[in-house]
C-alpha positions as CSV (number, residue, x, y, z in Angstrom):
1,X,-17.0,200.1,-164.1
2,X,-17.1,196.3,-163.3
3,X,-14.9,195.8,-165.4
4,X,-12.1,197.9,-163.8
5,X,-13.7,196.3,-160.1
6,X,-13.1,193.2,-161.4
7,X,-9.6,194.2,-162.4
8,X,-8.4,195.8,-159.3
9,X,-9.9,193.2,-157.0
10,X,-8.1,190.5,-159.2
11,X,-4.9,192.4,-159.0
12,X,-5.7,193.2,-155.1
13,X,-5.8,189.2,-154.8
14,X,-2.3,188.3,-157.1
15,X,-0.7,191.0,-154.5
16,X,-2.0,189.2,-151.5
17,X,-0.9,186.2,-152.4
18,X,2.7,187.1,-153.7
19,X,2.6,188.6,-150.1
20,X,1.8,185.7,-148.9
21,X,3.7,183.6,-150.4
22,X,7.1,186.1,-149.7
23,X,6.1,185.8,-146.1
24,X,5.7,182.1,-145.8
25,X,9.2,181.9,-147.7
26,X,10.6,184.2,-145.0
27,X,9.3,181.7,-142.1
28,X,10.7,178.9,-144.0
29,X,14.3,180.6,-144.1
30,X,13.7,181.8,-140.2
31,X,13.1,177.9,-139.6
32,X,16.0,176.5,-141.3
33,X,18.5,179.1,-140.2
34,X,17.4,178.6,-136.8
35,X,17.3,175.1,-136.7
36,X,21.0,174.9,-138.0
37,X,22.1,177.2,-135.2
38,X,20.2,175.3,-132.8
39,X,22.6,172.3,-134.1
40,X,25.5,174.0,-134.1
41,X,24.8,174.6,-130.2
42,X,24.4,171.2,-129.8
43,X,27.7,170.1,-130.9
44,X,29.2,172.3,-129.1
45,X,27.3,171.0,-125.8
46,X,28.4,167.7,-127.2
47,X,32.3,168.7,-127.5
48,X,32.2,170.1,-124.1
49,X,31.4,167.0,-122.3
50,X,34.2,165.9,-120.8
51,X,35.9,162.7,-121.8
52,X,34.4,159.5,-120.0
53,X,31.0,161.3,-119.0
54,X,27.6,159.9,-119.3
55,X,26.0,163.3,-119.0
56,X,26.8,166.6,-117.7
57,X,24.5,169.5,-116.4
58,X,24.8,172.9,-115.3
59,X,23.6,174.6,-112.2
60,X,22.6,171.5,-109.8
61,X,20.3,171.1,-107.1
62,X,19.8,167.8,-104.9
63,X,17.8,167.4,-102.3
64,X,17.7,163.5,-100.1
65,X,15.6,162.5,-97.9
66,X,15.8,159.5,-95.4
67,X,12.1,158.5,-93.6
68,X,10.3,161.8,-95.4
69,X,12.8,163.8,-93.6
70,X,15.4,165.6,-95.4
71,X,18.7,164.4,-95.0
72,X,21.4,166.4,-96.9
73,X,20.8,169.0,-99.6
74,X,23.2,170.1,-102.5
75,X,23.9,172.8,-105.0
76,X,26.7,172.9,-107.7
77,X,27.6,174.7,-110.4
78,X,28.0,171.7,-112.7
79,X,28.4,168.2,-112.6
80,X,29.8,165.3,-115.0
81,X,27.8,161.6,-114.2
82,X,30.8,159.3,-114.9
83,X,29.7,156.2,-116.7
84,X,33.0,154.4,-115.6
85,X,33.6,154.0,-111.6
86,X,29.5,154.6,-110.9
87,X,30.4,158.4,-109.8
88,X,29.7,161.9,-110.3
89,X,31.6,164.4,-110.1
90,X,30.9,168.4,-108.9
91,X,32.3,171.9,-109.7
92,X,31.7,173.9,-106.8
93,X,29.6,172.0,-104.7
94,X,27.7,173.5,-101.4
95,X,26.2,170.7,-99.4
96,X,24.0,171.7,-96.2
97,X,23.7,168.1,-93.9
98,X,20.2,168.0,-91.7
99,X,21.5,166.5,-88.2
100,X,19.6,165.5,-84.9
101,X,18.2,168.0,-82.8
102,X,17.5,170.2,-85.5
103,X,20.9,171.0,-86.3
104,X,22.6,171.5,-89.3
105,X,26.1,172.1,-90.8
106,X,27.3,173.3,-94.6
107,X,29.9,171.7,-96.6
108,X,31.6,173.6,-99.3
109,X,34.5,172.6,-101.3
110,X,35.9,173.6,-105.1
111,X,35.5,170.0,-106.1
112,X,33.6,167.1,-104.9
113,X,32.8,163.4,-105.9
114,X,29.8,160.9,-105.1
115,X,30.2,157.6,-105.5
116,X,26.3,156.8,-107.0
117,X,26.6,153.1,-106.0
118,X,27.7,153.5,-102.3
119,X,26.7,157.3,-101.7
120,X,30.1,158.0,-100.7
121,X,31.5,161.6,-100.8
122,X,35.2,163.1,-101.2
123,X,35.3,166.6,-100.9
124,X,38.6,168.3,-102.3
125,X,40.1,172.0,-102.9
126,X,39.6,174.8,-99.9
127,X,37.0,172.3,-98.1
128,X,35.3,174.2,-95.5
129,X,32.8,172.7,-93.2
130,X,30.9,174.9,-90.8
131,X,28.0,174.7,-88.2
132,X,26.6,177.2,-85.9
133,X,29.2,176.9,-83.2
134,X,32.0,175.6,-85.3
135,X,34.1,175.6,-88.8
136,X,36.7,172.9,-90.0
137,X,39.0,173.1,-92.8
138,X,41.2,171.1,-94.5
139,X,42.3,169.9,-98.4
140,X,40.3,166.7,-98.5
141,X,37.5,165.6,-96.7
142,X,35.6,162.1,-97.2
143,X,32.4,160.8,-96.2
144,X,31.7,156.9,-95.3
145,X,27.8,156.5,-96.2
146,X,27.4,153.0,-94.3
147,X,28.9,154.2,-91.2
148,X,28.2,158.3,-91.2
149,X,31.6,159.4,-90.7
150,X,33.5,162.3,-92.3
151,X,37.5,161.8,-92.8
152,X,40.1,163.4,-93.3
153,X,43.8,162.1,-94.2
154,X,45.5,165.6,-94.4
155,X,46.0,168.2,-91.9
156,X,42.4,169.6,-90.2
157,X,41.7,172.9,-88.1
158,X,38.8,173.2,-86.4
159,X,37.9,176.6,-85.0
160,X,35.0,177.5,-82.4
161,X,33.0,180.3,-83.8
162,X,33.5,183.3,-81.1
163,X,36.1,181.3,-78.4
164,X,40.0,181.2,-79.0
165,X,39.3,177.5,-79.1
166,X,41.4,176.2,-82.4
167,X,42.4,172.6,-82.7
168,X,44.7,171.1,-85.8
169,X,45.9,167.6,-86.5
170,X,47.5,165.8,-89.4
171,X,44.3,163.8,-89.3
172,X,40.7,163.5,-88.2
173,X,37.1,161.2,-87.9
174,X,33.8,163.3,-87.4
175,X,30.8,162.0,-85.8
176,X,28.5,164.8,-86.7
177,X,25.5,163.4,-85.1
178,X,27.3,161.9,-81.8
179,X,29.1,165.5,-82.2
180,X,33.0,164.3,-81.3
181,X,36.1,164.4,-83.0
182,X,38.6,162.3,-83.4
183,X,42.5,163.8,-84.1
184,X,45.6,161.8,-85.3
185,X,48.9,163.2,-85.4
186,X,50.8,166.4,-84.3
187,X,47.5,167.5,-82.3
188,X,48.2,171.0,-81.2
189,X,45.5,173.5,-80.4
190,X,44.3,176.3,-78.1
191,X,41.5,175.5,-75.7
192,X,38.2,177.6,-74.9
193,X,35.9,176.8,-72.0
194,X,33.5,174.6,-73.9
195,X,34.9,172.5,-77.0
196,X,31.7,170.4,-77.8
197,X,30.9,170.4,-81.3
C-alpha cells in the first residue's frame, strides 16, 4: 500500500512540475511576444514624428501663471517641440487668456505656434477669438509677449455678441487688457450703441 502511495504521490509530483514548468514556458512566450509588440509600437511612434521635431505628444494641456495667478491656459490635440527655431508647434489649439477685472477671453485656431524662447504666439486656420461681449475672427492672428498685443496682418471682423455692432478691417492691434482696438485699412462696419470691448 505504500508502495503504490509512494508511487502516486511521486507521479502526483512529476505532473506538477511538468505543469509547472508548461506554465512558466507560456509566461515566457506571453513576455517575449509582448515585448516585441510593444517595440513594434514604438517605431511606429518613432516614424510618426514629424521631421525636425524634438518630441511630440498627444492631447496637451498648459496652464501659466504670472505672480501665482494664472495667466493663460491651453489645450491641444497634439503638439511637435521643434528643436530648430526654439518653437512648438499645435494641432488644434484652444487657449482661454485670464485678463484684469476678472475677465477672460478664448482663443481657438486649427493651428498655432509658440515661440519657447520669446513666448510669442501665431495663431493660424479659422482663428476665432471670443469674450463675453465680443468675438473676432480672422486667418492669422499673432501675439507680441513683451508688449501684450494681439495682431493681425489679414482682414479681421469683430462682432458684438447680441448688438448689430460688426466692425472689419484689412488689419488690426488688440489691447485685451486696455480693451481697444486698433483697425488699418478698408475699415467698414456697423455701429451698436456701446462698442467697448
Amino acid at each position: 500500500m505504500r508502495a503504490v502511495k509512494k508511487k502516486i504521490s511521486s507521479k502526483g509530483i512529476k505532473i506538477f512540475l511538468f505543469s509547472l514548468m508548461v506554465l512558466i514556458l507560456c509566461i515566457v512566450v506571453f513576455v517575449f511576444a509582448g515585448y516585441r509588440k510593444m517595440r513594434s509600437k514604438s517605431a511606429d511612434f518613432v516614424s510618426a514624428v514629424r521631421d525636425g521635431a524634438g518630441m511630440s505628444l498627444s492631447r496637451v494641456y498648459q496652464t501659466a501663471s504670472k505672480d501665482g495667478a494664472p495667466a493663460w491656459k491651453l489645450n491641444a490635440d497634439a503638439v511637435n517641440y521643434m528643436n530648430e527655431g526654439n518653437q512648438a508647434v499645435f494641432e488644434n489649439p484652444s487657449l482661454t487668456f485670464f485678463l484684469r477685472d476678472d475677465r477672460q477671453a478664448s482663443l481657438k485656431a486649427g493651428r498655432g505656434m509658440l515661440k519657447t524662447d520669446s513666448n510669442d504666439l501665431e495663431m493660424r486656420e479659422q482663428v476665432c477669438m471670443e469674450s463675453d461681449m465680443w468675438m473676432l475672427e480672422t486667418g492669422q492672428l499673432k501675439y507680441r509677449h513683451d508688449k501684450k498685443l494681439f495682431f493681425s496682418d489679414v482682414p479681421v471682423k469683430i462682432t458684438r455678441n447680441g448688438t448689430e455692432t460688426e466692425l472689419s478691417a484689412d488689419s488690426a492691434t488688440l489691447d485685451l487688457d486696455a480693451r481697444k482696438v486698433w483697425f488699418k485699412g478698408n475699415v467698414r462696419g456697423t455701429f451698436g450703441e456701446d462698442i467697448s470691448l
